[in-house]
N, C-alpha and C positions, 0 to 999 in steps of 0.2 A: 857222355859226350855225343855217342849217336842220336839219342834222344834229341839234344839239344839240338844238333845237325839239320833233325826233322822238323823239329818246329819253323828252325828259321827258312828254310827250304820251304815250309807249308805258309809264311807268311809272304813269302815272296810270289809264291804262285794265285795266294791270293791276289796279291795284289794286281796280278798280271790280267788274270781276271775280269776286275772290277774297273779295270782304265787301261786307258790308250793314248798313245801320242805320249808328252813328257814322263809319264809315270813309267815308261819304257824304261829312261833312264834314268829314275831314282831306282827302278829294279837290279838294275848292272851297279849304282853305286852302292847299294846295298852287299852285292856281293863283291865286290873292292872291298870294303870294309872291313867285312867278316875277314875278309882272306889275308886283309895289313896289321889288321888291329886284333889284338889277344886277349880281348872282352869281347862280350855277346853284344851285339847292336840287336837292340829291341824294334825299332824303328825310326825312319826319316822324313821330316814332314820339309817342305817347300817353307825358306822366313823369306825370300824376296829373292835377286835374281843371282843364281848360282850360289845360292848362302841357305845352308841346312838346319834344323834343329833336328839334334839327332840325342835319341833315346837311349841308352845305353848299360850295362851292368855296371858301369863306376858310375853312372847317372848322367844326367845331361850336357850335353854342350853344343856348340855353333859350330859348323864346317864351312867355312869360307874359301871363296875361288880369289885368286889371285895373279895379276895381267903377264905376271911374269915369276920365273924362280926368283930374280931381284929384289922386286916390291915385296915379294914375301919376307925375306931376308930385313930389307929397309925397314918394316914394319915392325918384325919382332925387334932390330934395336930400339926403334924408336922407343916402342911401350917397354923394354926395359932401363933404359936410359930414365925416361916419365916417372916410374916408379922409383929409382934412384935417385929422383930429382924430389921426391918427396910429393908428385902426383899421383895417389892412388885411388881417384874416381873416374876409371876405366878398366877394362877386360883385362886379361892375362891371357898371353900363348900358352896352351899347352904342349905337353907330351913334345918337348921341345927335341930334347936328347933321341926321336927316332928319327929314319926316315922324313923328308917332306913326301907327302900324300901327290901323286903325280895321276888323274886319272882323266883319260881323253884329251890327252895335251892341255891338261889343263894344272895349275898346282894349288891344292888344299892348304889350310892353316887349322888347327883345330882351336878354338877358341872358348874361354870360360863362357857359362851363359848366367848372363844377371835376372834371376827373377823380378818379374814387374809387378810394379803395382797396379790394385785395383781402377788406380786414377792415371793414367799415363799422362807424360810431358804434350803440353799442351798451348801455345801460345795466346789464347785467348786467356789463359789466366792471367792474373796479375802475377800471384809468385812464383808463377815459371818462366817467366819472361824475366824477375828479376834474379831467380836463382840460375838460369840459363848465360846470364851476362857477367855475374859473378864466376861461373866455373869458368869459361871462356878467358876470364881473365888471368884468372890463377894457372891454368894452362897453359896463357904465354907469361906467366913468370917463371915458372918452371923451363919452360922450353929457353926461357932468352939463353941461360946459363949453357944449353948443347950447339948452343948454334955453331959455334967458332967450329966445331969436330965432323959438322952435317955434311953428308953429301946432297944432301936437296939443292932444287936449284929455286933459282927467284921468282917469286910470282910476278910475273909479266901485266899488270894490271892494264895500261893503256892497250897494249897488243892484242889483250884478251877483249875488251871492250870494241875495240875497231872491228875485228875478227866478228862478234855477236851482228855489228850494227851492219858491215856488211852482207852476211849468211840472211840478216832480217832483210834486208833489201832485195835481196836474190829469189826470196821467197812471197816477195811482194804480190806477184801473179796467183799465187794460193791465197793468203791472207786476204785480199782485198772482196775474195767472193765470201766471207763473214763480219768484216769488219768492215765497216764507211771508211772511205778515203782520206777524208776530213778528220779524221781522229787519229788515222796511221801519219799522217805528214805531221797534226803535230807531234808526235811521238818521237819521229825522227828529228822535231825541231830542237826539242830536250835535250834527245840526244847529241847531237851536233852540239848543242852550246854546253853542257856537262863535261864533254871530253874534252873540249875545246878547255875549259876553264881547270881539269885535273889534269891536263899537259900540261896547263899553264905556271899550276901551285906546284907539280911533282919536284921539282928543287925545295922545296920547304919542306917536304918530309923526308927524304931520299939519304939527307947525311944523318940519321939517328938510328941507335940499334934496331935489330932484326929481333925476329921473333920466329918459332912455326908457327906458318896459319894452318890452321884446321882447315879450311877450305869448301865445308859441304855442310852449312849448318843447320840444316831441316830440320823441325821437330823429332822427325824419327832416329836424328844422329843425338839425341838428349833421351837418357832412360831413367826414368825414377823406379828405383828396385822396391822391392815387396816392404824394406826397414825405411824407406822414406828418403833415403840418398839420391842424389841425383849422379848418373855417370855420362861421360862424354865419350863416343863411339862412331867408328868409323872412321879411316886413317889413308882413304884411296884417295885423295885430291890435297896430301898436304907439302907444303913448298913452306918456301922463308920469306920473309917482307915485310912490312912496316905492319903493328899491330890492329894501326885504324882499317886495312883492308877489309880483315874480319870483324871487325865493326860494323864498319860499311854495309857485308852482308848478313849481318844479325841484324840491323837494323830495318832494311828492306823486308826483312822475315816478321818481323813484326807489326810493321806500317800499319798492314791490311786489319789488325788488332785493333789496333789505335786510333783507328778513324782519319789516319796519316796527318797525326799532331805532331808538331815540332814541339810544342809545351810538353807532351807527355813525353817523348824524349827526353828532355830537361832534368826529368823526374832519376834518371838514369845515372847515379853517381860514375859509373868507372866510362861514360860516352860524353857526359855534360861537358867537357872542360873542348874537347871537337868540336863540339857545337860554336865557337866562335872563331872556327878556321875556317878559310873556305876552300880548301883541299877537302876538306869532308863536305860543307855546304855543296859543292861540287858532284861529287860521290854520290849524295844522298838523291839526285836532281837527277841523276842516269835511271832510267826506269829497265830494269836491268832484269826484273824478272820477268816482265813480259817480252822481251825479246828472248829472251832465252825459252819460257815455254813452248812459244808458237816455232820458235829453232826447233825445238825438240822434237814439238808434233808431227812436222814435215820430216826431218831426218829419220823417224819412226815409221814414217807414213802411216801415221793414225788421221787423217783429215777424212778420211770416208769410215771412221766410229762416230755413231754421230753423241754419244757419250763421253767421249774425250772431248770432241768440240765445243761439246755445250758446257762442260764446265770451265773452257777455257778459257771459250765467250764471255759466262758470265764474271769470271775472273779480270777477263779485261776490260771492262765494259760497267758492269755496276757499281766498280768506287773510283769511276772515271771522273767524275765529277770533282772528289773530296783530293785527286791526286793532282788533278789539274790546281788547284787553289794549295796546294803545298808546293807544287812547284814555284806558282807565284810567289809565295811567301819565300821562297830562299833566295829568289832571284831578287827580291827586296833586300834581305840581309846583306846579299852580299854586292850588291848594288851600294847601300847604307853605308856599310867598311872600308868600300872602295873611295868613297866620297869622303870619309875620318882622315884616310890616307893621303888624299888628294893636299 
């Protein structure tokens, strides 16, 4: 056991060594570790922000920070609830029965790690886009059935959309020293007539069942494991609401794929049947991820990287074109339906 003492002491000092600034304090969580947990931690690498892959004598797993002892708590029901719902393509809590992990005010989860494959989830593919929309779906079937027991609260959709378009507005004295003017007003003209038209439909979706929305559905919350499964991950941004929400933004995540085709939509068994509401026509017409990244860059204050800029630029700026002529296109549609109706 001294032995062992030494090593891990000797790779700590390594490490102390060898880096500065954050590596500080993977060195302190390294010794929390050792000193909570009654296996030898091998070591801790950085998976993204306050979320660890940690090396270990029972073998690997994910160490996750969590905003509160609550959402830690919310989360491990949830993903046992999932699995007793008969969803088992996501993670598992572990080491449930100890202690929660409390280090620097902050609380840990320890979490299964799904090996990946050599091909990771990918949205430019064809079949991860459509195996992506297919789990999504079976998620909120599974989920409809927990809702009545949920302490989640509602996803506030219009609120949350107001909220982006004025923060974009606010930020408009930044934004406009990378982006023409001309292109920001229409942006906000979309927007303005989008919200305008999902206040308008929100009574047409509003009395039908709930669902949990996932909430954050990035490539990187989609894992294809090493046997070719695909799992669904990541559980900090989930609330209850109409299942087309999460649509809404799978869809968005995709666009930039697609060439921002409504036809290749189409193609989409579990979204096609949307496609002739215009509560999603709606939806689809809020340009929602570009306000949100340039929101992001400002509240980061990354606008003087100029590597963050430039890819954000060309994010919003080179399938300007192709999104401008979809917007067209729905504002036809549902322009079209309005007049069936008439």
């Amino acid at each position: 056991m001294h032995i062992v003492r030494q090593e891990i002491f000797l790779k700590v000092k390594i490490l102390m060594i060898n880096h500065t600034g954050d590596d500080f304090l993977l060195n302190r969580l390294f010794s929390y570790l050792d000193n909570q947990l009654p296996w030898e931690i091998e070591y801790i690498k950085p998976f993204g922000r306050k979320i660890y892959l940690v090396e270990s004598s029972l073998g690997p797993f994910i160490l996750k920070s969590f905003r509160s002892f609550d959402q830690l708590i919310k989360q491990q029901l949830l993903l046992a609830d999932l699995k007793k719902a008969g969803f088992h393509h996501t993670y598992s809590f572990l080491f449930e029965e100890r202690e929660p992990l409390f280090f620097e005010k902050v609380y840990y989860g320890c979490l299964e790690y799904i090996p990946p494959s050599m091909n990771p989830f990918n949205f430019n593919n064809p079949k991860d886009r459509q195996d992506g929309l297919t789990l999504l779906s079976k998620f909120h079937q599974s989920t409809e059935r927990m809702v009545t027991h949920t302490t989640l609260e509602k996803f506030p959709l219009v609120h949350k959309w107001r909220s982006r378009v004025t923060e974009f507005i606010n930020n408009l004295s930044v934004i406009k020293l990378f982006v023409k003017e001309e292109m920001l007003h229409e942006l906000l003209a979309w927007s303005a007539w989008a919200l305008e038209g999902v206040e308008r439909e929100w009574a047409s979706i509003n009395a039908e069942s709930v669902v949990v929305l996932h909430g954050d559905l990035a490539h990187h919350n989609f894992i294809r494991s090493k046997t070719g499964e695909l799992y669904l991950i990541d559980f900090d941004l989930i609330s209850i609401g109409n299942r087309r929400i999460d649509y809404l933004q799978y869809a968005n995540r995709i666009l930039p794929s697609i060439d921002w085709s409504i036809q290749e939509l189409t193609h989409f068994e579990k979204m096609k049947p949307f496609l002739n509401e215009k509560f999603f026509l709606y939806g689809l017409a809020f340009p929602t991820d570009i306000l949100r990244e340039w929101n992001r860059l400002i509240r980061d204050k990354q606008y003087d990287k100029p590597e963050f800029v430039r890819q954000l630029l060309d994010f919003t700026v080179s399938q300007f074109s192709a999104r401008r002529q979809f917007f067209y296109q729905i504002q036809r549609m549902v322009v079209t339906d309005r007049m069936k109706n008439e």
